[in-house]
C-alpha positions as CSV (number, residue, x, y, z in Angstrom):
1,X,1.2,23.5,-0.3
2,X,-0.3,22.3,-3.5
3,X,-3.4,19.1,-3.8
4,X,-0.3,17.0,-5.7
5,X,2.1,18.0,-3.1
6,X,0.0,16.8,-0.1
7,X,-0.8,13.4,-2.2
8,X,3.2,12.6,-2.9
9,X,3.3,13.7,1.2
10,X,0.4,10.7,1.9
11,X,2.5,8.6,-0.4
12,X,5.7,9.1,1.2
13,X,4.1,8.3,4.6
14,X,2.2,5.5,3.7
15,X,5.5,4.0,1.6
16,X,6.8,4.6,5.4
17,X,4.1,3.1,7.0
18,X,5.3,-0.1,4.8
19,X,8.7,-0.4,5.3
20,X,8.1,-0.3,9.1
21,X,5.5,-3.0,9.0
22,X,7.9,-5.4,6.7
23,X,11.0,-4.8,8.9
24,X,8.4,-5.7,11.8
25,X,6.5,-8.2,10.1
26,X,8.2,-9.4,7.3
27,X,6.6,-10.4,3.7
28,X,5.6,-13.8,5.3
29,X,2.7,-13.6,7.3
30,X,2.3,-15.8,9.7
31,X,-0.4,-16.6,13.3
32,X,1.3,-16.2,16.6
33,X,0.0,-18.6,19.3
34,X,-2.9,-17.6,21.0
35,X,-1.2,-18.0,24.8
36,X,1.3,-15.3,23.1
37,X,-1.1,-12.7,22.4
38,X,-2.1,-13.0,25.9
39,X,1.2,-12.9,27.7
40,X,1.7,-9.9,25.2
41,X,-1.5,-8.3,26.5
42,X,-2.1,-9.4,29.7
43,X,-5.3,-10.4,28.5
44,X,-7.4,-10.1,25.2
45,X,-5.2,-8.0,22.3
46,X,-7.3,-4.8,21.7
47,X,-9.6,-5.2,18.6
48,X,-10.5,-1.6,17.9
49,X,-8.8,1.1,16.1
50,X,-8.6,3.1,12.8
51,X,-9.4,0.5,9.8
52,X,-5.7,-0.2,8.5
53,X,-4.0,0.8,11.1
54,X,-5.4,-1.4,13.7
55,X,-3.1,-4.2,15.8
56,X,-4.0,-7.6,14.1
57,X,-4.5,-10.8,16.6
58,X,-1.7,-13.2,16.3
59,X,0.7,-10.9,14.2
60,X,-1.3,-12.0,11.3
61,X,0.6,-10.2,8.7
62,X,0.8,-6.8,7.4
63,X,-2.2,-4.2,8.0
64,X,-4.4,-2.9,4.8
65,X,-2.6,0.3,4.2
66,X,0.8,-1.5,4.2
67,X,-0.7,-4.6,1.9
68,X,-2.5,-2.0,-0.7
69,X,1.7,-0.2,-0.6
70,X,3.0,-4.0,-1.2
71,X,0.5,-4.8,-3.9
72,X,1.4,-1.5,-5.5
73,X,5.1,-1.6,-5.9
74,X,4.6,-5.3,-7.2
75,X,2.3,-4.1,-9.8
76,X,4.5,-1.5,-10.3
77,X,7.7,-4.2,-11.0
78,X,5.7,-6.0,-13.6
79,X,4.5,-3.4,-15.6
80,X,7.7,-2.8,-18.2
81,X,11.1,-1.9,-17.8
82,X,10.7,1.8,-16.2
83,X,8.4,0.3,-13.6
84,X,10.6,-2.1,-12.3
85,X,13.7,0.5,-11.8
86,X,11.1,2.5,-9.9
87,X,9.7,-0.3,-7.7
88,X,13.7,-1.9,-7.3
89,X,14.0,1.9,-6.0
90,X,11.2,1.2,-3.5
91,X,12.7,-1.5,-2.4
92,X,16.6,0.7,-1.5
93,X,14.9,3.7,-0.3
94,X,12.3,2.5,2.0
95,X,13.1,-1.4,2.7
96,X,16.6,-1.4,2.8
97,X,16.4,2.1,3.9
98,X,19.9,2.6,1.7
99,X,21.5,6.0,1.4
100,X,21.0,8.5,-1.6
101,X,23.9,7.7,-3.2
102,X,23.2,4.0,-3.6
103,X,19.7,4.3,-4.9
104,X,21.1,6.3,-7.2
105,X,23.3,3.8,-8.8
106,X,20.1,1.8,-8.7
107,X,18.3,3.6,-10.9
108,X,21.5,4.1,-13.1
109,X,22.2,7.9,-12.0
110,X,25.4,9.9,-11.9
111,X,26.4,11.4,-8.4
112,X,25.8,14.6,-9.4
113,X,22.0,14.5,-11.1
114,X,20.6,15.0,-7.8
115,X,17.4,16.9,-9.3
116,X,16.7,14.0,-11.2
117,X,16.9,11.5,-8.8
118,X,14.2,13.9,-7.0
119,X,12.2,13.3,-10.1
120,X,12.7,9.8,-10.0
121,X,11.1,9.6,-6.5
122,X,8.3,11.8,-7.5
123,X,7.7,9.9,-10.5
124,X,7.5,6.5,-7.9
125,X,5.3,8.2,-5.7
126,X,2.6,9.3,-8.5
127,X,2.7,5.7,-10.0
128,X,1.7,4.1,-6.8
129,X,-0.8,6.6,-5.7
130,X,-2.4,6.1,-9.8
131,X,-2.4,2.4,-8.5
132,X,-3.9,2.6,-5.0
133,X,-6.6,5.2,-6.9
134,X,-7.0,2.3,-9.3
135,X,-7.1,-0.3,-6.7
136,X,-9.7,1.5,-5.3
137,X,-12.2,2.9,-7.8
138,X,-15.3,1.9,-8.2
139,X,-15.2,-1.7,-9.9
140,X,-14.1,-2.6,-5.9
141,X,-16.7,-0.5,-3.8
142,X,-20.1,-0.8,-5.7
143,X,-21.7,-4.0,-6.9
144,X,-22.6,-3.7,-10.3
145,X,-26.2,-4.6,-11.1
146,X,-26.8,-6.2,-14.9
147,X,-30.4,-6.0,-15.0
148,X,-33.1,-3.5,-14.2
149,X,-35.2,-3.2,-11.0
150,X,-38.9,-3.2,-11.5
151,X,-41.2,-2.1,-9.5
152,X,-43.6,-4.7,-8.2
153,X,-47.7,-4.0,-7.0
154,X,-49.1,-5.8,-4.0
155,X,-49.9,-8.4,-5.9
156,X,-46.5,-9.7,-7.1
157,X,-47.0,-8.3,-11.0
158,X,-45.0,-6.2,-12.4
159,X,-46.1,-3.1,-13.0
């Protein structure tokens, strides 16, 4: 199996991963009451875990990896008239979990162009992972620094 093939194989889990926490969670987030996490739980809800996958206290709305799929196909809906076929075909294939043949009257396909409605879905799947990648480059891991460090004696002057 290929890099890109494994990447549109993430993608296609994670795009999933976001359709089961909406159907379970819904867009709206919202904080449970704190006597229902207990009944829930018999106790304390568990607070450990893998980052973004990890049970949030008080249903408190979708988890990171299902947010950063959200944010994705939104940005994907706004960007021109391509993007928003492709995020509308999001929304059929994973949300409303609609059969092949309707998403492809979505996206304005003929019954038969099967091997282009495969393209279609791999060209969804590289937009969003070029988003995510985006969404998570450097600008939002590093602090940028504008000025240069100095090195300073054990007096306090600059040296």
């Amino acid at each position: 199996m290929t890099v890109e093939a494994e990447r549109l194989q993430l993608v296609e889990g994670l795009m999933q991963h976001w359709a089961e926490q909406r159907a379970l969670l819904g867009h709206e987030a919202g904080l449970g009451s704190q006597m229902g996490s207990i009944m829930e739980w018999k106790g304390a809800a568990p607070r450990g875990g893998v980052s973004g996958a990890r049970i949030l206290i008080g249903g408190a709305g979708l988890d990171h990896s299902a947010a950063e799929i959200d944010a994705a196909v939104a940005e994907l809906g706004r960007r021109d008239k391509r993007g928003a076929v492709l995020a509308e075909l999001a929304v059929y294939r994973y949300l409303h979990g609609a059969t092949i043949r309707e998403q492809m009257r979505v996206v304005g396909l003929a019954e038969d162009a099967d091997r282009t409605y495969r393209n279609w879905v791999k060209a969804l799947h590289l937009q969003v992972l070029a988003i995510l990648v985006a969404r998570s480059g450097p600008s939002r891991r590093h602090t940028v620094r504008r000025f240069t460090m100095r090195r300073v004696c054990a007096e306090g002057a600059p040296k």
